[in-house]
N, C-alpha and C positions, 0 to 999 in steps of 0.2 A: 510596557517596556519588555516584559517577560518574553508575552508571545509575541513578538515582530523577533526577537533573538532569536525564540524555538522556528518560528518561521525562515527565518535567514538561515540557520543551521540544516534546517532539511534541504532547502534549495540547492544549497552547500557539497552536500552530499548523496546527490543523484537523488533528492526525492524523495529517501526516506531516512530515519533519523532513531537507534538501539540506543533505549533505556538501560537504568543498572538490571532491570527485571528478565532482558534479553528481549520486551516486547518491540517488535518492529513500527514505529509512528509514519503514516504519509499523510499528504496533504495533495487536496484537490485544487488546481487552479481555483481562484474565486469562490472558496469555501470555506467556512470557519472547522467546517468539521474533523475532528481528530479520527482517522480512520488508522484501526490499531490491529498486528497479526501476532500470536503466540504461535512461535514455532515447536515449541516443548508442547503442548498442547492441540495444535491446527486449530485456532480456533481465532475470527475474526469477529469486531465490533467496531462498531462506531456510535459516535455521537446525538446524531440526527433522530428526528422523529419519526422516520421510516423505517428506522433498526428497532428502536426502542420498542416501537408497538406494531409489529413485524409478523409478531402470531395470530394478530386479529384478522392478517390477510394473506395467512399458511404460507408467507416468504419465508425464504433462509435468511438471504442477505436484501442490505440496503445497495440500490445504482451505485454509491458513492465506492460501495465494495468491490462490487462487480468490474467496478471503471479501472482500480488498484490491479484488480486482479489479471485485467485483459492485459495491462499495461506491464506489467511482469512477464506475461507469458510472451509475449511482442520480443521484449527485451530480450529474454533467453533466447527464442529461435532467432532472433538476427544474432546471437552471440555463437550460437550454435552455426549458423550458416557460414560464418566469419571463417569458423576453423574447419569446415568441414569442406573448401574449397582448394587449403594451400597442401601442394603435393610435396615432397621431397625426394630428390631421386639423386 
């Protein structure tokens, strides 16, 4: 019951979903994994066994990161393009 809530509340909210801690939560389509960003910190984690044990194969991040990550940056330049087309005169 919990997580299908925590899951509905990210959906909810474009995707990603601020704890009382300030940590930022998403979720991947079709993944159980909690992929979590400290912004007071930059520092990113997830759930999965490719994060977990991530040093045995000199990664930084886990794909599930990477995917969060592309997916932000997407999001800001079309946010960014938005405004950087309307003139005023």
């Amino acid at each position: 019951m919990e997580q299908s809530l925590i899951d509905y509340v990210i959906e909810l909210f474009d995707g990603v979903l601020i704890d009382e801690y300030g940590w930022e939560h998403y979720r991947i389509d079709g993944k159980k994994y909690d992929i979590r960003f400290d912004p007071s910190r930059i520092e990113w984690a997830c759930d999965c066994p490719a994060f977990t044990y991530r040093r045995k194969f000199k990664k930084k991040y886990c794909k599930h990161i990477v995917e969060v990550q592309e997916r932000k940056f997407k999001q800001r330049v079309a946010d960014a393009e938005g405004r950087a087309g309307a003139r005023v005169v």
